[in-house]
C-alpha positions as CSV (number, residue, x, y, z in Angstrom):
1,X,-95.4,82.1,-84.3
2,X,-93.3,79.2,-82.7
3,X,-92.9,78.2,-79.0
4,X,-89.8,77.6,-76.8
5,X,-88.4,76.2,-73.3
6,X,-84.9,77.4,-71.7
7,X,-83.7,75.2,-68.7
8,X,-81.4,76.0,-65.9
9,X,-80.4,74.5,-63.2
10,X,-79.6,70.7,-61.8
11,X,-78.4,68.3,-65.5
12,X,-81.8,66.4,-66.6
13,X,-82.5,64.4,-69.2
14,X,-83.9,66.7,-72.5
15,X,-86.6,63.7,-72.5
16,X,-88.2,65.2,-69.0
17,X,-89.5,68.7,-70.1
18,X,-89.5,67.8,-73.8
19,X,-92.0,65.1,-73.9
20,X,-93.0,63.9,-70.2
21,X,-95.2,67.0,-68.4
22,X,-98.9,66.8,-69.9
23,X,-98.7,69.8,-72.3
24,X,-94.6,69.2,-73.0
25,X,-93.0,71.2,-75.7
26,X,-93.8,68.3,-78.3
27,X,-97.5,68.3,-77.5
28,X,-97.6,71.9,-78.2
29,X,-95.8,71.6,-81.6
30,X,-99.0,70.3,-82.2
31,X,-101.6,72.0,-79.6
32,X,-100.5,75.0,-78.8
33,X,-103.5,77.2,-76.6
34,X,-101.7,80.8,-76.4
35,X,-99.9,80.6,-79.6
36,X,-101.4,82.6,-82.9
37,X,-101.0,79.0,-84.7
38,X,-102.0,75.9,-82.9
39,X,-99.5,73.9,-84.7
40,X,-95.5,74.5,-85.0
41,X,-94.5,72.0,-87.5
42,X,-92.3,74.2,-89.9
43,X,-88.7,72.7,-88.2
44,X,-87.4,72.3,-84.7
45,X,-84.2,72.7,-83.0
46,X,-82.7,71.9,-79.2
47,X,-79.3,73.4,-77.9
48,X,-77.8,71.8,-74.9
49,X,-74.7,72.5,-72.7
50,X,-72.6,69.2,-71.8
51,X,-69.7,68.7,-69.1
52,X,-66.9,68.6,-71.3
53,X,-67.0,70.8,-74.7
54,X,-66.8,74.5,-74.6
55,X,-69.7,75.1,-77.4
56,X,-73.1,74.2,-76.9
57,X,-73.9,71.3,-79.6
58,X,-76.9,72.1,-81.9
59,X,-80.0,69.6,-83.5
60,X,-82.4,71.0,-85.9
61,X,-84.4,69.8,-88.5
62,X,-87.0,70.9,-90.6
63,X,-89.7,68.3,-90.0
64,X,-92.3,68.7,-87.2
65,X,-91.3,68.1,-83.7
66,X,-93.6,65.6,-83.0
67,X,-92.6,62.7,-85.2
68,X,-89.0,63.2,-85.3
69,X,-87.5,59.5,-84.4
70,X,-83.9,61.4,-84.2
71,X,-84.6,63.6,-81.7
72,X,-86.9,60.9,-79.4
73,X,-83.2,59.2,-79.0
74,X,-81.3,62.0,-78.1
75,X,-83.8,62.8,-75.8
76,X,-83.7,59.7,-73.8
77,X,-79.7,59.8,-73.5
78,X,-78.7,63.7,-73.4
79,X,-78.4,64.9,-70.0
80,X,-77.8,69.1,-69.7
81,X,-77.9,71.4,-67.0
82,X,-78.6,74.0,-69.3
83,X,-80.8,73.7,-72.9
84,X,-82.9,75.5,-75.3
85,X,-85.4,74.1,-77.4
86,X,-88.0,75.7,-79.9
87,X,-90.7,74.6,-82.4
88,X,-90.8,76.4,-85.3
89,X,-94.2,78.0,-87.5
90,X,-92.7,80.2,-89.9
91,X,-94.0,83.3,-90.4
92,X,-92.9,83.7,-93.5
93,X,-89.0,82.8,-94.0
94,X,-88.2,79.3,-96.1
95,X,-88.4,75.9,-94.2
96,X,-84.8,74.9,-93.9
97,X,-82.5,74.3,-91.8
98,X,-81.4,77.0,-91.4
99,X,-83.8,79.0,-90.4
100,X,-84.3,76.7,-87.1
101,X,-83.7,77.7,-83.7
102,X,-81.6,77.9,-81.4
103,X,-79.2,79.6,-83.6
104,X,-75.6,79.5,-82.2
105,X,-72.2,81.3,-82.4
106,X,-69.4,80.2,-80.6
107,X,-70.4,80.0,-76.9
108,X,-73.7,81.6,-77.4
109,X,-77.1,80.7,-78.8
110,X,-80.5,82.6,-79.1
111,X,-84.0,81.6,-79.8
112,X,-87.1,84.0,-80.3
113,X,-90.3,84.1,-81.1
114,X,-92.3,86.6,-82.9
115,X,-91.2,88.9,-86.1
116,X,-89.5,91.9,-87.4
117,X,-93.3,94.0,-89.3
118,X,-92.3,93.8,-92.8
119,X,-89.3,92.5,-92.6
120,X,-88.5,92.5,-96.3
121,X,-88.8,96.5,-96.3
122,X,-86.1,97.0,-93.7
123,X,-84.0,93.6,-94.1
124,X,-81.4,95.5,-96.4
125,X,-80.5,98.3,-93.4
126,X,-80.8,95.6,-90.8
127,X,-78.5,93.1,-92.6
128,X,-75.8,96.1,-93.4
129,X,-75.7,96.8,-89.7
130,X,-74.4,94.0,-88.7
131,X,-70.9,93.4,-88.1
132,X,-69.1,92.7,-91.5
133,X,-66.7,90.4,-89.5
134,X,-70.0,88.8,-88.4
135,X,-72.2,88.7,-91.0
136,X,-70.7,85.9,-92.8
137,X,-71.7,83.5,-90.5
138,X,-75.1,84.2,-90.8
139,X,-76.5,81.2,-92.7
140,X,-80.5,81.6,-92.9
141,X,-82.8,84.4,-94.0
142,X,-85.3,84.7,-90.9
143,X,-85.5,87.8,-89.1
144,X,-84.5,85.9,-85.7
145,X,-81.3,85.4,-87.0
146,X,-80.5,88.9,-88.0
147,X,-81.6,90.2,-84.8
148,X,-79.5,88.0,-82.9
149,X,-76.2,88.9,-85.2
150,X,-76.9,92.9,-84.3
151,X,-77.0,91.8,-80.7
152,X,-73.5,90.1,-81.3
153,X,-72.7,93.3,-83.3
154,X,-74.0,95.3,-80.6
155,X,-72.1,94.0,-77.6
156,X,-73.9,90.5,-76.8
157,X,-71.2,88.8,-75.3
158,X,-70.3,91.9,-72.8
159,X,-73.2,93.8,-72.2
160,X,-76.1,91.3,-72.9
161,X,-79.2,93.2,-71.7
162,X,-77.7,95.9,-73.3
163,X,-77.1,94.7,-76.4
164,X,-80.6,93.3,-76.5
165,X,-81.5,96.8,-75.7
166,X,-79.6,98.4,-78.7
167,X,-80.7,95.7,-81.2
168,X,-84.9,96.8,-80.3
169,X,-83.9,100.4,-80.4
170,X,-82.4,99.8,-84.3
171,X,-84.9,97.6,-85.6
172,X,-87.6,100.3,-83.8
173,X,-86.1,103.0,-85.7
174,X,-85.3,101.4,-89.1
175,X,-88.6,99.9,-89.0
176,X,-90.3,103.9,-88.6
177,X,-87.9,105.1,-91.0
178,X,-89.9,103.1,-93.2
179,X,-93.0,103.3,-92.2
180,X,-93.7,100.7,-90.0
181,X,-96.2,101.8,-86.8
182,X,-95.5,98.4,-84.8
183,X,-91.6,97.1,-85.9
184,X,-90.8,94.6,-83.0
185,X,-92.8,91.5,-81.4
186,X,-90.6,89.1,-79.6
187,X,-89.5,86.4,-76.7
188,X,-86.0,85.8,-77.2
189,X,-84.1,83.6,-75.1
190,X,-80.3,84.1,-74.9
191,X,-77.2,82.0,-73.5
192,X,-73.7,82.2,-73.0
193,X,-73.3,79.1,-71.1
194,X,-73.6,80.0,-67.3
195,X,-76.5,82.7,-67.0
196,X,-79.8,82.9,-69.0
197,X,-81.8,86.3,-70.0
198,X,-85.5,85.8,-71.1
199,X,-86.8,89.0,-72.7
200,X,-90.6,89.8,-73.6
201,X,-90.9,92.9,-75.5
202,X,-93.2,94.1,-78.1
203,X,-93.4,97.3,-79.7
204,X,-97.3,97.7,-79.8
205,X,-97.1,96.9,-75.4
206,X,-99.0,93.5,-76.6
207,X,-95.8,91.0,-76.4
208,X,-96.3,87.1,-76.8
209,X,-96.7,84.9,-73.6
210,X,-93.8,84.4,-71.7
211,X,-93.7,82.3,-68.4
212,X,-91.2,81.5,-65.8
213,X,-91.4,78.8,-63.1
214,X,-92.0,79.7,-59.4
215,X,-89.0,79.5,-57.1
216,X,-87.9,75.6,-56.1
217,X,-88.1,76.7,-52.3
218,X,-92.1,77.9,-52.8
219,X,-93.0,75.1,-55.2
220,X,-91.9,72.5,-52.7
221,X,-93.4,74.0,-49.9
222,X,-96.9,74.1,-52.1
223,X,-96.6,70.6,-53.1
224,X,-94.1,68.5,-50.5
225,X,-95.6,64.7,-52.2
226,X,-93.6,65.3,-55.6
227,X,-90.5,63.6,-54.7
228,X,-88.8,65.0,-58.0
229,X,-88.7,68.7,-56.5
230,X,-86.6,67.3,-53.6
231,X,-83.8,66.5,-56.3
232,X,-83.4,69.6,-57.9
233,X,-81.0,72.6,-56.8
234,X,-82.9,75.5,-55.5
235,X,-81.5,77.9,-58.9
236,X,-83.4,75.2,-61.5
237,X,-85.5,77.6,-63.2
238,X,-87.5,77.1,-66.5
239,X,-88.8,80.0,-69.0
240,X,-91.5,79.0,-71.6
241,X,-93.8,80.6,-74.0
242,X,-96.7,78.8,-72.5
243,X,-96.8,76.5,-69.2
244,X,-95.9,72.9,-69.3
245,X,-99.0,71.6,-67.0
246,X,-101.6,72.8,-64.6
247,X,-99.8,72.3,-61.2
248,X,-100.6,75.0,-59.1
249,X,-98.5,77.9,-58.3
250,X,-96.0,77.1,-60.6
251,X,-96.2,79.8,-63.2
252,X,-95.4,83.3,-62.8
253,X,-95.9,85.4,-66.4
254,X,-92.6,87.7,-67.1
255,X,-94.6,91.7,-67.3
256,X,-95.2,93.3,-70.3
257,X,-91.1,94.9,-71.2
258,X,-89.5,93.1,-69.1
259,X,-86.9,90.3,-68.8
260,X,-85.4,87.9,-66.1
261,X,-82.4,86.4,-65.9
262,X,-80.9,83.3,-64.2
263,X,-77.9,84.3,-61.8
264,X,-76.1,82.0,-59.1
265,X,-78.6,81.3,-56.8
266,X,-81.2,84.1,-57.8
267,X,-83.9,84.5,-60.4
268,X,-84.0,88.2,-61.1
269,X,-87.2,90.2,-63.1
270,X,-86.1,93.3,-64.6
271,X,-87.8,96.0,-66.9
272,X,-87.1,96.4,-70.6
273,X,-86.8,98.8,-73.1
274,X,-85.1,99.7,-76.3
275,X,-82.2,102.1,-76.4
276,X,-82.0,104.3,-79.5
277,X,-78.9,105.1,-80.5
């Protein structure tokens, strides 16, 4: 599977939760410990919101995280208040392009991991469902992307826990329809820009690890010598697939179907589950 990190909160350079905290984003491209592969190497990608352009801008590629001189520089120089990144280990799909996260249409982007069981059996149905108007911007052939172009075709940009909620409840039903006991496993991180909803889902009830960080108020109050907690707003909120270092009290795990989402000033948990149509 592959392993992600979506920021919020006060603009930091990528370069300080990319590659700085002991067990950063890069070191688990190659060590992951809760991941079913301990190396994600099969293509990378970081999506980052800047001060001036409307879009979040995009940089994927499909060599391993780790050794990627392109994406060392753009860490040291890109500053965001709000970015996605993700490490890819196909499960499956080509390595290209592609097929790297975050994926992104107009103002939105989505990351995942996890799969679609047997996805070649329902891909057809899946892919017809999607919004024809849609469908040609769908550029890859992993499962993550379909999934995140029937949330767009479900009401994304409106309703996005909704939409999130549809999308499960199709690929849940196709998937039976053709025989599949266990359709859905995923994370998926979604953006629009100003608010960011973290969803852990899986249709057996044994999701992939998802983490969020403890509220900036309590982590300060647990640890009042790092200087760096002082500079951050009290909404900065990070959501991984496995924790960044060891510092006490600063993990919380998101339950089983469930998903939180970043609003002004709050960190909210809510539960999760599909909606069949």
């Amino acid at each position: 599977m592959c392993r992600w990190l979506a920021y919020s909160g006060t603009p930091v350079l990528l370069d300080t939760l990319l590659y700085r905290p002991a067990h950063s984003l890069i070191d688990q491209s190659l060590h992951s410990r809760m991941g079913l592969e301990t190396t994600n190497g099969d293509g990378f990608g970081v999506g980052w919101f800047g001060q001036e352009a409307d879009t979040p801008a995009v940089f994927r590629d499909t060599g391993p995280a780790w050794n990627n001189r392109n994406l060392r520089e753009i860490a040291d120089h890109v500053r965001s208040p709000l970015f996605f990144a993700h490490v890819r280990a196909s499960t499956g799909s080509a390595v290209q392009q592609t097929n790297c996260h975050p994926f992104r249409y107009g103002r939105w982007m989505w990351m995942h991991n996890g799969a679609i069981t047997d996805f070649h059996r329902v891909r057809r149905d899946l892919s017809v469902a999607v919004d024809p108007a849609l469908f040609a911007c769908v550029e890859g052939s992993t499962d993550s992307e379909i999934m995140f172009f029937l949330a767009l075709t479900l009401g994304l940009e409106k309703d996005p826990p909704g939409a999130v909620a549809r999308m499960a409840g199709l690929v849940e039903r196709v998937g039976h329809e053709h025989g599949v006991r266990f359709p859905l496993q995923m994370t998926v991180a979604v953006t629009g820009g100003e608010r960011v909803w973290a969803f852990r889902y899986s249709s057996q009830g044994r999701s992939r690890s998802l983490f969020h960080s403890a509220n900036v108020d309590s982590l300060r109050a647990l640890h009042p010598d790092l200087d760096y907690l002082r500079e951050v707003s009290d909404d900065t909120r990070l959501v991984v697939s496995e924790p960044l270092g060891g510092l006490p009290g600063t993990w919380r795990e998101l339950p089983e179907g469930s998903y939180g989402v970043t609003e002004p000033g709050a960190y909210v948990l809510r539960p999760f589950e599909p909606q069949y149509a």
